[in-house]
N, C-alpha and C positions, 0 to 999 in steps of 0.2 A: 627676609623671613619674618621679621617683626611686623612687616605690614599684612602677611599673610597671616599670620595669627590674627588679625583682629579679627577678622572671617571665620577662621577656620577654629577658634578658642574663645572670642571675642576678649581676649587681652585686654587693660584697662594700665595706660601707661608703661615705659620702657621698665626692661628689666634689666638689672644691675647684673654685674659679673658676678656669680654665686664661687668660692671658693673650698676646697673639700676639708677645711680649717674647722670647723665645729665636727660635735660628736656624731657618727654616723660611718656605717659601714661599708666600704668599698673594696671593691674585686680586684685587688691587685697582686694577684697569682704570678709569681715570674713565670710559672710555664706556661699561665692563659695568656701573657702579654708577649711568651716570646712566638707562640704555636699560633697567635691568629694571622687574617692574613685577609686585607682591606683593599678592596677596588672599586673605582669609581663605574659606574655601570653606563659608558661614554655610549652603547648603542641607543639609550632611551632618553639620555639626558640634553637637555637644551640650554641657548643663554635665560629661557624665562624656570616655571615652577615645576620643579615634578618631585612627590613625596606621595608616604606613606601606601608601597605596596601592600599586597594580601596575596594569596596563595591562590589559584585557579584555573584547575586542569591540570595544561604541561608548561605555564609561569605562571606571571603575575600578573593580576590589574592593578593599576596606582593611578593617582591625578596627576593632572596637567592642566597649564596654561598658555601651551605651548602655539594653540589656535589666534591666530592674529587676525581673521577676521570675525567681525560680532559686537556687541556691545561692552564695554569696559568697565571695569570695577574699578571705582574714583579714587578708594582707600588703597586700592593695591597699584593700581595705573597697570593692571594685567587685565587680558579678558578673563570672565568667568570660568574657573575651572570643567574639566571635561573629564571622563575614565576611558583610559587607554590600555590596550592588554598587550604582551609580550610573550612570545613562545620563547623556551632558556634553551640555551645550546649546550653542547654535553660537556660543558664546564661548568655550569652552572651561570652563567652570562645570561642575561636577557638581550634579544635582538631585538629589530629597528618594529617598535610599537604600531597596533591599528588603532583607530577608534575601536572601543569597546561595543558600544549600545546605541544605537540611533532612538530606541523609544527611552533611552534614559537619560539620555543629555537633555538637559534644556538650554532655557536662555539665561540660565542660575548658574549657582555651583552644586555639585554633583562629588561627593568622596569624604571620608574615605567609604571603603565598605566592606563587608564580608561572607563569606557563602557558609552554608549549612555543608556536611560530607560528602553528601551526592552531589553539589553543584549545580541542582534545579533549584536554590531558592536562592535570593541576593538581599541582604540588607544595607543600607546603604543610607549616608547624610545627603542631606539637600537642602538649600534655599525654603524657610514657611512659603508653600505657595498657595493661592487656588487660583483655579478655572486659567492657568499659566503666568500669574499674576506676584508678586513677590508681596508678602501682607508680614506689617509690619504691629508692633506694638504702639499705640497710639499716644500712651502718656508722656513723650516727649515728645519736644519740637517738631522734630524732623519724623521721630518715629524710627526704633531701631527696630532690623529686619533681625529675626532669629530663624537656628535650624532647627529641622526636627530629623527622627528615623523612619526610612519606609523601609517597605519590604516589597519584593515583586519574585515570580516564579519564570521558570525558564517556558518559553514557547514554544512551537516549530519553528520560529525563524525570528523571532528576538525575547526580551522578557515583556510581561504582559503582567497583568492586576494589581497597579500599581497601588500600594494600601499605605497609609499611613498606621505607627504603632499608635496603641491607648495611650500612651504617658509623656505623648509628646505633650507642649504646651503651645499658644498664643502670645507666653509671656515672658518664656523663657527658652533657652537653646538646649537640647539632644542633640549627641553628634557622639562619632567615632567607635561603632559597634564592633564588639567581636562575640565571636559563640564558644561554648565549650564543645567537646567532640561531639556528644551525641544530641545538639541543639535546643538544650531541655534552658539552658543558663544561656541572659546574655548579659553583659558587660560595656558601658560604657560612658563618656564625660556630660556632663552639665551643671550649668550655674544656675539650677533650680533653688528657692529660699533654701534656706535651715542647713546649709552647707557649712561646710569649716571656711572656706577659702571663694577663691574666684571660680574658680572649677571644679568640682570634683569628680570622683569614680563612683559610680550605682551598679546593681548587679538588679536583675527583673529575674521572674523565670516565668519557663512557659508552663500555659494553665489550659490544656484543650486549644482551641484556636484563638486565645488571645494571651496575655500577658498579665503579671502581676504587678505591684504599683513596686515602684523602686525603690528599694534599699541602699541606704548610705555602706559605703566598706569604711568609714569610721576612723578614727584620727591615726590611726599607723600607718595607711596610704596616704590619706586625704591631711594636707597644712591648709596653713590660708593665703596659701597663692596659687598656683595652678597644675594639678595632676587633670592629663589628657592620654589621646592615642593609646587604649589599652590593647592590647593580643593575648590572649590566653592560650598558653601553652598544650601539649596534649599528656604533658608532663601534671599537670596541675600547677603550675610557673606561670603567675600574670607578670607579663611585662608593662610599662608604660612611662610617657615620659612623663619630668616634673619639673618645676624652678624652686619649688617650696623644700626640699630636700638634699642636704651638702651635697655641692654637684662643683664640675670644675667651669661652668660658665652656662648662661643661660637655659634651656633645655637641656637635662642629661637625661638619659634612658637608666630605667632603675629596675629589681626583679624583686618577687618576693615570693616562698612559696605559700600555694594555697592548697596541696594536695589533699591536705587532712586537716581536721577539728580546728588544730592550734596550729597556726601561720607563724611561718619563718619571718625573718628580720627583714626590711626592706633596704637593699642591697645595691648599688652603682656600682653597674656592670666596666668602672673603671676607664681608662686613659686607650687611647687608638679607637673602640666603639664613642665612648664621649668625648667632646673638645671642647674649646673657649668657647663654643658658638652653639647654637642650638641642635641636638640631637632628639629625633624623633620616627614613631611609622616603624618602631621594630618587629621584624617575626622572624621565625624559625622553624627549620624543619623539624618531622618528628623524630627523626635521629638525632638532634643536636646537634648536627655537623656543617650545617651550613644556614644561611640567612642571610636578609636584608634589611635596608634603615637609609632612612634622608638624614641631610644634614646640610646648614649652608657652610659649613667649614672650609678654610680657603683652599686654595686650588681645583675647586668643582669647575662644572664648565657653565655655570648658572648661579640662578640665586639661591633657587635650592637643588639638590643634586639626589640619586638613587644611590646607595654602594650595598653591595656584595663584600660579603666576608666567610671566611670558612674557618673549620676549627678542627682539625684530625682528630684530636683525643675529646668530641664535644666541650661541652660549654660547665663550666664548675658549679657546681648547685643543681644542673640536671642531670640526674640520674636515668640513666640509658637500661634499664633493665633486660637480663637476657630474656630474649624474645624467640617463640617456636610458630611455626606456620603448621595451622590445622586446615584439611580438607575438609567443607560440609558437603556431601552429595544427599541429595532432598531430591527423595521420586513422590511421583503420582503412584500412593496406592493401588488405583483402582484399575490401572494400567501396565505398571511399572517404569514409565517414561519419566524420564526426566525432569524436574519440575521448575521452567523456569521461572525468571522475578520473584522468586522467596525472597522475604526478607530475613536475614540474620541479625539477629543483635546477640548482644555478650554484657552480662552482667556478672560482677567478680562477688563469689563470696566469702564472709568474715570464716572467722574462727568457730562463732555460732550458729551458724548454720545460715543468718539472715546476710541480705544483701550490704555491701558496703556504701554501696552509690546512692542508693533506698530509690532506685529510679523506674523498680519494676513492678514495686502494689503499694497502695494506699491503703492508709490505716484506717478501720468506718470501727460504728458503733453498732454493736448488734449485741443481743440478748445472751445473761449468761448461760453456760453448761446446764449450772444449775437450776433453772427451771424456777428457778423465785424471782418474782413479779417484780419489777423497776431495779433490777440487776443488770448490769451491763458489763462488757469488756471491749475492747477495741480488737481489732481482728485485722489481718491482712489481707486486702483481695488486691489480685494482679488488674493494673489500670487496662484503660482500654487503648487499643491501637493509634490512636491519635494523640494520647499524653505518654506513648513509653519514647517519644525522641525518635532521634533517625538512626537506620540503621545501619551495622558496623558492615554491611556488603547487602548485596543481591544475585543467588543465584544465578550462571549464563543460561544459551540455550541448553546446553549440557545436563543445566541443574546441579552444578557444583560450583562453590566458592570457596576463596581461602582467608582465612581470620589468622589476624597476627594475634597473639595472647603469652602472657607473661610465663615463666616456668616455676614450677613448683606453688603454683597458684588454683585454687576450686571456682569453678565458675557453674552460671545456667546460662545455656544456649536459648534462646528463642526463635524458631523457627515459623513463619505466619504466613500466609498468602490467603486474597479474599478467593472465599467460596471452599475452604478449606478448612479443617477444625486445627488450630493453634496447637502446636507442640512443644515442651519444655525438656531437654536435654542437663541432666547433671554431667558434668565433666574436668578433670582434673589433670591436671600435670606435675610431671616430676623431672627432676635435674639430672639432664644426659640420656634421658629415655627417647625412643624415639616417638613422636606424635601418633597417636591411632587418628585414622579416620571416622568420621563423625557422619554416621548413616541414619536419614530419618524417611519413615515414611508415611506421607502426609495423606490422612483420609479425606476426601471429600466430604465439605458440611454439608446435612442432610436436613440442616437446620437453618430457622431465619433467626435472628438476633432480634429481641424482642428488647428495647427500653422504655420504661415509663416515669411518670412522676406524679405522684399524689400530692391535690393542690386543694389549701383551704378557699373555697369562693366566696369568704366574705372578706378574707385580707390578701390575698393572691401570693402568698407564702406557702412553702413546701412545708408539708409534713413525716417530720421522724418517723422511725419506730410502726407504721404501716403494716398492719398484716396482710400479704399478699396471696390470694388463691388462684391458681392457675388450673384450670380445670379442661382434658381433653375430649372433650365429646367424640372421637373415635375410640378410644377407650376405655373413657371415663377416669383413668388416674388423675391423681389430682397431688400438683406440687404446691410447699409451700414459701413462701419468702419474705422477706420485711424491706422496708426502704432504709437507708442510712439517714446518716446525718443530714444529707441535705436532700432527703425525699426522695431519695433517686432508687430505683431499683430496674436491672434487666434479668433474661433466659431467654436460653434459645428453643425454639417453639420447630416442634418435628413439622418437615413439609407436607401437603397434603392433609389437612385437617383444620378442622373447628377451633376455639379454645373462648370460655370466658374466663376473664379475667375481673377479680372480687377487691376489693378494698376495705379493710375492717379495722376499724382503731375507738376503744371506749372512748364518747364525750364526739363522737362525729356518727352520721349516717352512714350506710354502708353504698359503695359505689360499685358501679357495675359496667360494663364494657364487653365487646365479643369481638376479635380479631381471626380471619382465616389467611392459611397459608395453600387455600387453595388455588392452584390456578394463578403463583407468584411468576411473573416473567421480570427478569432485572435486578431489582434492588434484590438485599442481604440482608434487611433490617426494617424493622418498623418502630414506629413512637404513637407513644398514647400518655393522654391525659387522665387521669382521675380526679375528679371533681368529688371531696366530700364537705360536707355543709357540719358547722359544729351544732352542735346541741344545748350546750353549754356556754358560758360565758370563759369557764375555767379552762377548757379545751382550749381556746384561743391565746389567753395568758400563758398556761405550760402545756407547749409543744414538747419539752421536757418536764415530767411532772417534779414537785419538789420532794424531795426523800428519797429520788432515785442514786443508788449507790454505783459508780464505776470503778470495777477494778484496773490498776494500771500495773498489769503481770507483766510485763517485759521495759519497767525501769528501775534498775537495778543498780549499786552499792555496792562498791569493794567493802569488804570486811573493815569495821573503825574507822570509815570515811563517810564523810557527809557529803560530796558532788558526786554528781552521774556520771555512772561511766561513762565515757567516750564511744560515741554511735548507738547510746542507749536511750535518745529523747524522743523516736518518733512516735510512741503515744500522747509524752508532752503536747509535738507540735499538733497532733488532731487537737488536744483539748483546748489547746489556744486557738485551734480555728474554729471548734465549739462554742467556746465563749465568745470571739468576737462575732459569732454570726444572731447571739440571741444576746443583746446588753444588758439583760437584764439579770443575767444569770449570774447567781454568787454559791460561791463552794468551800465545803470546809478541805483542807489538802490534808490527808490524814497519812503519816509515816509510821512504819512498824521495820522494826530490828529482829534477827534474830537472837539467841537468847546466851550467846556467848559474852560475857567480859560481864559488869555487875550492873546490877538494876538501875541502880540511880544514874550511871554514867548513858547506859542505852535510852534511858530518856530522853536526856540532854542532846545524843547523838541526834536520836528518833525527828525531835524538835529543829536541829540544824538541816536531816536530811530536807523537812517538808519546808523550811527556808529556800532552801536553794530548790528545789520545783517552784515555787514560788515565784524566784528571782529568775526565774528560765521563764514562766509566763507573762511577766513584767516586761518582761526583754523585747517578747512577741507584743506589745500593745494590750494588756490588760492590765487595768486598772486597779492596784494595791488593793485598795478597801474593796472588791470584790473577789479576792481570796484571804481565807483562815486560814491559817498553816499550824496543824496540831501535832506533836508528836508523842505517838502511844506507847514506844519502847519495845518492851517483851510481854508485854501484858496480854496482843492478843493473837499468838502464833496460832498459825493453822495448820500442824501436823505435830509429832509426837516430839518434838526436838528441845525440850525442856534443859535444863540447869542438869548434867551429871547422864543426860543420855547421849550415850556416843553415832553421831549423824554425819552424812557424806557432806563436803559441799555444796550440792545441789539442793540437799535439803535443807539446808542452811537457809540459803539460796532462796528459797521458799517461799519465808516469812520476812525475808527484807523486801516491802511493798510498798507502794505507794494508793492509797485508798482515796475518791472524791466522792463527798455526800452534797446532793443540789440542794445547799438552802433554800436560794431562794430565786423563781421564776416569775417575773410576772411580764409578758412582753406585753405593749402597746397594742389596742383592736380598735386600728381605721379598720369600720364598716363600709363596703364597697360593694353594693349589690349587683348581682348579675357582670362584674366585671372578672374579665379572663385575662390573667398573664403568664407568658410566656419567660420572662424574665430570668435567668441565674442569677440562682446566687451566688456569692464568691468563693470558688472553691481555692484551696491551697495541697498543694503536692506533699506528699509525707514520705 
């Protein structure tokens, strides 16, 4: 096993027997040690490698090295690992494995890996290759070979487009991905710099069709020896193994929860799951009740072995919530047929109305209520169909599906299919009720999806705050709109018609465009550029002007406390993607109280509240000296809720705010004539 980590972890020297003698908390439940129940999985296992299942279909795919012809791996004296799939018999047993993938094996190693919900996408480690070539890092002798993650989608007859992720490196090793349910999160090991240890855990998420740069999970996972093998739970429970954490001997598999805000204790899932010897490759079903894990522990029938284990009363620490099965039947309007391949998804909502997952709209910047000039607020709009993640079923031919969902929980249904106008279902359940059925019925879009982007052509930067004129030459109506934060703006545009579309923003020329939806066969959607040229020097420096005020109405302050609530930061995280997308920009953070408890003290509070926004920006990569953090107290409430007038909570509520005023804007003007880019910018999910 030790030789297979060098490969598969790139390990750096043997590891010592780890004993469970230091402080650290371990699962040693008499009823979880006396109710589980461990078997070696003798139909897939050999005298050579096989570890680290995943879930797909009706078993599992894991590797192997069980292939004895081919070329050899010198450190292991095994051939190059392979992915083999196993259908599980109605015990839960895996039987006698096929090759998985002819277009995904090579003449490398290949695993572990993991699928999205539907099973049409695969991610998965591999050998740095190109052009079939195994490419190594050159600054040593010999030149060590590193992995990275790809990703490939299902085909008619194998998987096909095979892609490398952005965050892999040439320098460093990626490996051992897992996903969260709805594929938006993924999770997994490298010994990229700026680590704690030899290895650590990173989390990415997805951003549109690529990925974000990875995030360290930070010293309560990550020591300075080696956390690998993550699987994230459907629980919110990352599993993974580790050596750097009291364990009873090399490799022990550890859990910790990640459901909410503030994460649980990191936990060893204790003695029969871990042994002397290395344990790793765990997962679980979504009931809790059963699962699998390698391990070379003795009596395997190899070096490394597969087992099977079950647990009647689930696993301690996961919480099995009672769970009700809803009906979605989804017709065709226009018809009344059945509507199949909808997609369903399920987002749970808080106590305040908003989402808990925040997985369904993104927070932009748009103009306030109030109608005064360089006022802004942050606003929710629902993403679009390629960043809400995968979804929780798909209609049959029937046009009915069944969603598993928690009880006594409020949710929105999302209902979508193309060529179709998007529907949102509020829906709730309650304890011991029976489940109503969940009827929708979907109109046909009558509309193309219109996006565009207003673009400065002397620096090929998007431009904010855009006023948009959409103008129908069949009718002449005419809508209005603005572009967000990073210059983006869509509508859907009626079929069978004309439309110019206008671009107006002070300190730029006005841009102009005409798009028909005459005569559309095919596509659903169009893209357009607007080109406006600035006028001004200052236009170019503040894309955001300075003295623009944003209100930040939805971060909010228990009464006498200075930290944010809990799931109350997604306007923070816009402004942090605000600021890191203009460096230039610096802000005063202004805090206001309401007007309960005494003046001097609300100050003080006022001053600690815009601390900790502060320290929540800092967190996200913005740079101290370009936020102020001022607190104003009670000085400047905005409704009637003064000293001795008796007001609801809500109103209360009110005037605890959080205020940013732009000091100072000045971004950088490369002049670039006549050049056109295409480019994104970096967007971040809110």
């Amino acid at each position: 096993m030790k030789n297979m980590l060098l490969i598969t972890l790139l390990l750096v020297g043997a590891v010592g027997t780890l004993l469970a003698q230091r402080n650290g908390k371990v699962l040693n439940d008499p009823q979880w040690l006396q109710q589980i129940n461990v078997v070696n999985a003798t139909a897939v296992n050999t005298p050579s490698i096989e570890f680290s299942p995943a879930f797909y279909r009706n078993g599992i795919v894991f590797v192997s090295s069980r292939i004895k012809s081919g070329p050899i791996d010198e450190k292991l004296g095994e051939t190059f690992f392979e992915l083999f799939y196993a259908d599980l018999d109605p015990n839960g047993l895996p039987i006698k494995p096929l090759p998985f993938s002819m277009e995904l094996n090579s003449r490398f190693h290949e695993g572990p890996v993991a699928f999205n919900k539907k099973g049409n996408r695969i991610y998965f480690t591999r050998t740095n290759m190109h052009l079939g070539i195994a490419q190594s890092d050159k600054k040593g002798k010999k030149g060590k070979v590193h992995l990275k993650i790809y990703e490939a989608v299902r085909g008619e007859y194998d998987w096909e487009n095979v892609t490398e992720l952005p965050f892999n490196s040439d320098k460093y090793s990626c490996m051992h991905p897992t996903l969260s349910p709805d594929g938006t999160r993924m999770f997994f090991a490298s010994d990229m710099p700026g680590g704690y240890g030899g290895r650590d855990l990173y989390v990415v998420e997805k951003q549109g069709n690529t990925w974000s740069k990875p995030i360290n999970l930070g010293p309560d996972i990550n020591t300075n020896k080696d956390e690998a093998f993550p699987f994230l739970h459907e629980s919110g429970v990352l599993f993974f193994a580790s050596d750097g954490h009291p364990g009873f001997g090399g490799l022990d598999i550890f859990m910790i929860d990640m459901s909410s805000r503030i994460w649980g204790a990191v936990t060893n899932l204790g003695k029969t799951i871990n042994s002397a010897h290395d344990d790793l490759g765990f997962i679980l079903n979504e009931e809790g009740t059963r699962g699998y894990f390698s391990s070379n522990r003795q009596g395997g029938l190899g070096k490394d072995d597969i087992y099977m284990f079950e647990l009647p009363n689930g696993l301690p620490g996961i919480e099995v919530k009672n769970r009700v099965n809803v009906v979605v039947a989804v017709y065709d309007a226009s018809n009344s047929r059945g509507a199949a391949g909808a997609a369903v998804r399920v987002f749970e909502r808080g106590e305040d109305g908003l989402l808990e997952n925040e997985n369904l709209y993104n927070v932009e910047l748009t103009p306030s209520p109030n109608n005064r000039p360089n006022d802004y607020v942050f606003t929710l709009v629902r993403k679009k169909e390629d960043e809400l993640g995968e979804p929780r079923q798909y209609t049959g031919r029937n046009g009915e599906a069944i969603i598993s969902i928690e009880e006594d929980k409020e949710y929105i249904i999302l209902i979508s299919k193309s060529g179709y106008t998007t529907h949102e279902v509020k829906y709730a359940t309650k304890y011991g009720a029976i489940p109503r059925p969940i009827e929708v019925a979907l109109k046909p879009s009558n509309c193309i999806m219109l996006t565009g982007t207003a673009i400065n052509n002397q620096t090929s930067k998007r431009i904010p705050g855009v006023r948009i004129r959409v103008r129908n030459e069949c009718t002449g109506q005419e809508e209005f709109l603005q572009t967000n934060v990073d210059g983006f703006f869509e509508w859907c545009l009626e079929m069978g018609c004309d439309f110019t579309i206008q671009a107006e923003k002070t300190g730029y020329t006005r841009a102009s465009t005409e798009v028909s939806t005459v005569r559309i066969r095919g596509s659903r959607s169009q893209e357009i550029q607007l080109d406006m040229t600035p006028v001004s020097e200052v236009a170019n420096r503040e894309p955001i002007q300075q003295g623009t005020i944003i209100l930040l109405e939805n971060i909010y302050y228990d009464f006498n406390k200075s930290v944010i609530r809990t799931g109350e930061d997604r306007e923070l995280e816009a402004l942090a993607h605000l600021m890191n997308l203009y460096p230039s920009m610096e802000i005063e953070l202004a805090a206001h109280t309401d007007s309960r408890g005494d003046e001097a003290s609300n100050l003080l509070l006022s001053l600690r509240r815009a601390e900790s926004a502060k320290d929540f920006l800092v967190s996200r990569g913005v740079l101290p000296h370009r936020i102020k953090a001022v607190g104003y107290g009670e000085v400047r409430l905005r409704n009637h809720c003064r000293d001795g007038v008796e007001c609801s909570e809500e109103e209360h509520q009110y005037n605890r705010r959080t205020e940013v005023i732009v000091t100072r804007m000045e971004e950088s003007v490369p002049i670039q004539y006549n050049h056109r880019s295409n480019n994104n910018l970096p967007q971040r999910k809110n």
